[in-house]
TORKEMAR-824688 format. One record per residue: x, y, z of N, C-alpha, C in turn. Coordinates in pm, whole numbers, padded with zeros to 5 digits, always signed. Layout:
<recs>
XYZXYZXYZ;...
</recs>
This chain:
<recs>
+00086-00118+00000+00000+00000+00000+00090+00123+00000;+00072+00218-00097+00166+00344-00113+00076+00446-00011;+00193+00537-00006+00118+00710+00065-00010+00763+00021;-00044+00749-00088-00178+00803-00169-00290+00753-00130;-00255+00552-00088-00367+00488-00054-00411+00501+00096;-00276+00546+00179-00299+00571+00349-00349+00643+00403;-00300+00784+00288-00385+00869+00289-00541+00905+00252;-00585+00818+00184-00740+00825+00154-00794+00778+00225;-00731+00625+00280-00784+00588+00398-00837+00623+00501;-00709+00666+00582-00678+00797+00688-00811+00887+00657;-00822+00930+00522-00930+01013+00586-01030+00998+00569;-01124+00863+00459-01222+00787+00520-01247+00757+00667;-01111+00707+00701-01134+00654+00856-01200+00781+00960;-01136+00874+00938-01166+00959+01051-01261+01073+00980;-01330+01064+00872-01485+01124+00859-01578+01024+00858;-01515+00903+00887-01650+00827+00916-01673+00823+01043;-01541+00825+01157-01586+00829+01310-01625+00939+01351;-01606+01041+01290-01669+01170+01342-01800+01155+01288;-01841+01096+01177-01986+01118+01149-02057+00970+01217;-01998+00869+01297-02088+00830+01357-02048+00863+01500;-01980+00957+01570-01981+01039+01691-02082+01114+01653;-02117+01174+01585-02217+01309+01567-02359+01230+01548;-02427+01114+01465-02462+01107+01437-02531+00972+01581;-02459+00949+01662-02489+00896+01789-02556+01008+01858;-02474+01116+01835-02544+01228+01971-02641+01332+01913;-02643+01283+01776-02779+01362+01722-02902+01247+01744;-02907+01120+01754-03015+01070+01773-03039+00981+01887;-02956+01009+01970-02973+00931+02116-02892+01032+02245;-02832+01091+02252-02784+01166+02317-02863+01286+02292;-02835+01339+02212-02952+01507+02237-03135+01482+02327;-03170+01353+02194-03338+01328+02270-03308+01300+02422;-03210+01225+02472-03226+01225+02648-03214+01308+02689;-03124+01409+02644-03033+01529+02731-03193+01656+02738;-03242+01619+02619-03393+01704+02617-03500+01666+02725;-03499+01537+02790-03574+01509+02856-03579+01551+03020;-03449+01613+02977-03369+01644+03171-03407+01782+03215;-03413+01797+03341-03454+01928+03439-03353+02049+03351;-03370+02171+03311-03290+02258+03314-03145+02317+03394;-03144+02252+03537-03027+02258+03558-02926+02108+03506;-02992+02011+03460-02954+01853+03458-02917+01832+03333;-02983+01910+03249-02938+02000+03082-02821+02049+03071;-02816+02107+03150-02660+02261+03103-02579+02172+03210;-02573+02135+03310-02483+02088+03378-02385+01966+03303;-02510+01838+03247-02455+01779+03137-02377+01783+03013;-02420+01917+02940-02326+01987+02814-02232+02066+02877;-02240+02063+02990-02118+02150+03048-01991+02040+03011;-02030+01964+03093-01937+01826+03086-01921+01749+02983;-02007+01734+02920-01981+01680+02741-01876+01789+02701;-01906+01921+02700-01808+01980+02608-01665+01973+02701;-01673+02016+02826-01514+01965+02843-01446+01879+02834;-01525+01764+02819-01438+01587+02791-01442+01601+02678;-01530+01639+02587-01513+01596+02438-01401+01658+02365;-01302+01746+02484-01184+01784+02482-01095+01774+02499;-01043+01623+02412-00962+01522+02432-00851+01484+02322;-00751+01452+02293-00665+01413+02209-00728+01327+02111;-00765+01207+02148-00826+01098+02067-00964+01213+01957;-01058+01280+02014-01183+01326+01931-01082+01480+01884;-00963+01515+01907-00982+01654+01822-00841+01593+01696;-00851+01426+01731-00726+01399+01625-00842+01382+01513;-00939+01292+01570-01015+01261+01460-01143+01354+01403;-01142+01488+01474-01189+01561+01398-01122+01694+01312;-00980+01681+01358-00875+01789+01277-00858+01676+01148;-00830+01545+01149-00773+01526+01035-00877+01540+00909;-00998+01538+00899-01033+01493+00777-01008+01672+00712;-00983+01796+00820-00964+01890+00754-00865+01904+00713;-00733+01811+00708-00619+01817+00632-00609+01714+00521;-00661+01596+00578-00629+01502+00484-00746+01519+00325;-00875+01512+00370-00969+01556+00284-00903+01607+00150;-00862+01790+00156-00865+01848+00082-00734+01727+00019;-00636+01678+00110-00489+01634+00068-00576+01563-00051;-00623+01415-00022-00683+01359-00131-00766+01390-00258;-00809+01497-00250-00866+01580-00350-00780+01609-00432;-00661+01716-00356-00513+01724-00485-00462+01626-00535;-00459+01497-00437-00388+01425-00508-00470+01359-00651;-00587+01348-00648-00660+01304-00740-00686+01406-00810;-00653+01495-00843-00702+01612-00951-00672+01568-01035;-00803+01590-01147-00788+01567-01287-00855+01418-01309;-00852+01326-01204-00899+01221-01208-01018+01223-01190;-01128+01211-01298-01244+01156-01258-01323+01044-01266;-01431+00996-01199-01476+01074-01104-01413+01098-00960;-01275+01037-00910-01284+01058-00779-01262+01153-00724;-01179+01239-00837-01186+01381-00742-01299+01479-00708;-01411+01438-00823-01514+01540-00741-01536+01470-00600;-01579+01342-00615-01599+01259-00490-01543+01355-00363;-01357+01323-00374-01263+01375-00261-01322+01573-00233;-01354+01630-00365-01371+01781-00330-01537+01778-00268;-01581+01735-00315-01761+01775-00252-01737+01706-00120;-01643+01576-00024-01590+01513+00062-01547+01647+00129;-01404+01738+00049-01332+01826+00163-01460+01948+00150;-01489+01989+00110-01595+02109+00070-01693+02140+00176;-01778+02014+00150-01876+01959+00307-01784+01959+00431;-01718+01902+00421-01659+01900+00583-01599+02023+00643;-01526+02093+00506-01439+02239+00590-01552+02336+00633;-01662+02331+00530-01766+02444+00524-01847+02407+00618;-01923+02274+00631-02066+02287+00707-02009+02131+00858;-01903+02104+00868-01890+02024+00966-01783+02090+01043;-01659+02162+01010-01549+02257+01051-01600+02365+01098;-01686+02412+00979-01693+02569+01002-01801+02608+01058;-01923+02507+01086-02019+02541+01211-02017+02463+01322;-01876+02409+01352-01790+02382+01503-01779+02518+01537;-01646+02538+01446-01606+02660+01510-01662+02748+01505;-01750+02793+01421-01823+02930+01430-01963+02944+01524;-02009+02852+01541-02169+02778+01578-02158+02749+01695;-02104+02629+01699-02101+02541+01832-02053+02561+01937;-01906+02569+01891-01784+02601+02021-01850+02781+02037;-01854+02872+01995-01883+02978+02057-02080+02982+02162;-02114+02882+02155-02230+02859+02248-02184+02739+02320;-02080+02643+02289-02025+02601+02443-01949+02701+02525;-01868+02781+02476-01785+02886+02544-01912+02934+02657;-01994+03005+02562-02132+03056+02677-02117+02971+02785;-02189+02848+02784-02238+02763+02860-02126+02775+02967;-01986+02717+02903-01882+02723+03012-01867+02810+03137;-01885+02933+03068-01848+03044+03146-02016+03053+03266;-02106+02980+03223-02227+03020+03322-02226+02948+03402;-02246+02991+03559-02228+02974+03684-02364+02911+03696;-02371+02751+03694-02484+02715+03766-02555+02710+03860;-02437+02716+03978-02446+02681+04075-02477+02777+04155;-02493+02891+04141-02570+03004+04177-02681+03117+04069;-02722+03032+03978-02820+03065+03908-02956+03017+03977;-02999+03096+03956-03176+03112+03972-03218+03026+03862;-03357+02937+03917-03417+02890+03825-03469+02982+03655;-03490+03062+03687-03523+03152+03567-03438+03142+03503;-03318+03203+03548-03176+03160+03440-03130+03086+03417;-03150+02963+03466-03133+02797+03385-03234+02823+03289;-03337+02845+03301-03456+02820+03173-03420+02911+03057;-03373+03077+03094-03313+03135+03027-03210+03074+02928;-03108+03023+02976-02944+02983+02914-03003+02892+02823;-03094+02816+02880-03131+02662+02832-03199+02710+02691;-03292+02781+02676-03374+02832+02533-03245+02914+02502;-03170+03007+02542-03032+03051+02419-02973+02950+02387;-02987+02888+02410-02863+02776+02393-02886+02643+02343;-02972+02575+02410-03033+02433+02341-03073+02422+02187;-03180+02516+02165-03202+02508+02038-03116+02527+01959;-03021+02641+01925-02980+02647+01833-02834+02594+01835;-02779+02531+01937-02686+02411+01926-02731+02278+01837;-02847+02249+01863-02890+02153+01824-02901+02205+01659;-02941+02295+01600-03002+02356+01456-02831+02314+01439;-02739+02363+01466-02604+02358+01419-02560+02246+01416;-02596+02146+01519-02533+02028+01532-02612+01914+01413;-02746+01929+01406-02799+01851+01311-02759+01881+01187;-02687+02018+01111-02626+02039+01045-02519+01962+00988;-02452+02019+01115-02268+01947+01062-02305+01759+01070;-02373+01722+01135-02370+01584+01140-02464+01546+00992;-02544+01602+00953-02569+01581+00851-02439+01582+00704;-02385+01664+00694-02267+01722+00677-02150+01660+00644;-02153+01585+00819-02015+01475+00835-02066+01335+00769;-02197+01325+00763-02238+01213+00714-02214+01213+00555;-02251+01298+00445-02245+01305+00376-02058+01317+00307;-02027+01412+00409-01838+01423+00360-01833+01254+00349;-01861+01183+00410-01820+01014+00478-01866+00985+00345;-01995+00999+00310-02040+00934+00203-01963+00963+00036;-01960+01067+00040-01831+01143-00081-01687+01041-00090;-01658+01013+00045-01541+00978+00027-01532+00811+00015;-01642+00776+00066-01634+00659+00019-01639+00567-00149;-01740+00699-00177-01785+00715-00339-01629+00691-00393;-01548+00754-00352-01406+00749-00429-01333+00576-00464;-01401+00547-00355-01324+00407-00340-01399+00336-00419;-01580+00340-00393-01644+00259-00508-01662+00270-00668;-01618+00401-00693-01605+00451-00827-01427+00497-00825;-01347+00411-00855-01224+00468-00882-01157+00506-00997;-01114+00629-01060-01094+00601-01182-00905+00589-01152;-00863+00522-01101-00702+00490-01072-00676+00379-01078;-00585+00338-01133-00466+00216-01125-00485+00175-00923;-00436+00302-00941-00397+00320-00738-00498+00314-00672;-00626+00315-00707-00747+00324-00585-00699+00186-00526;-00754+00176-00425-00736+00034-00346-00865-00031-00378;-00952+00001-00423-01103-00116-00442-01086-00085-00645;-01094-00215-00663-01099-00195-00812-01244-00247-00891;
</recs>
C-alpha cells in the first residue's frame, strides 16, 4: 500500500468516526439530554463539552480537515474521484469545521463560562432556550454534513478512476 492509498484511507477513517460520533449524539444523546430538568441539561453539556476535549476526538476531527482536501489534490484531474474527494473536503471544511467553530464552540464557550451553581431557576430556563435550540439547529447540520463528507469519500473508493485506488 503506497502514501496516496494511506492517505485516503486515513481520511475515510476519521470522517467516518466523526460522522458516527455526531450522528450517535444527534439521535440518542440530544433526545435524552432534552428530557432532563434545566439545571440537569446545562450541567450535562457543560461536561460533554469539556471531555469531548480530548486528544483521541480533536485527532479525529482535525484530520479529515487536512487530509480531505490532501486527497482531493492528489486526485485532480482524475475523474470521477476527485469530485468525490472535493464535494468530501468542501462539506466538511464548510458545514462540519466551520459550524464547530463558528456555531457550536462559541455557544459552548457561553455555557462554560455560566455559573450554575448560583443561578436562579429563571436563568437555567433562560441559558437553556439561548442555547439548546440552536446548538442543536447547528449540530444537526454538521452531522448531517459529516455524514455526507463520509459518504463522498467513500464514493471514491467505489467509483475509482485509478490504477492506485485500493477497491478496483
Amino acid at each position: 500500500m503506497n502514501w496516496l492509498k494511506l492517505t485516503d484511507l486515513a481520511a475515510v477513517m476519521a470522517s467516518g468516526l466523526l460522522a458516527g460520533v455526531f450522528f450517535a449524539f444527534e439521535t440518542a444523546v440530544n433526545p435524552a439530554l432534552h428530557r432532563l430538568p434545566d439545571m440537569g441539561y446545562l450541567s450535562a453539556m457543560q461536561q460533554i463539552n469539556r471531555i469531548i476535549q480530548n486528544p483521541a476526538f480533536l485527532l479525529v476531527f482535525i484530520l479529515p480537515v487536512l487530509l480531505l482536501p490532501l486527497s482531493a489534490w492528489q486526485h485532480w484531474g482524475k475523474l470521477p474521484t476527485a469530485n468525490y474527494w472535493m464535494a468530501a473536503a468542501g462539506l466538511y471544511l464548510v458545514a462540519v469545521f466551520g459550524v464547530t467553530v463558528f456555531f457550536n464552540v462559541p455557544l459552548n464557550e457561553l455555557l462554560d463560562k455560566f455559573d450554575l451553581s448560583n443561578a436562579a431557576p429563571t436563568e437555567l430556563q433562560t441559558m437553556r432556550e439561548h442555547y439548546e435550540m440552536p446548538w442543536n439547529r447547528w449540530h444537526t447540520i454538521r452531522t448531517w454534513a459529516a455524514t455526507a463528507a463520509f459518504f463522498f469519500a467513500l464514493l471514491s473508493f467505489i467509483y475509482p478512476s485509478s490504477k492506485n485506488a485500493i477497491i478496483q
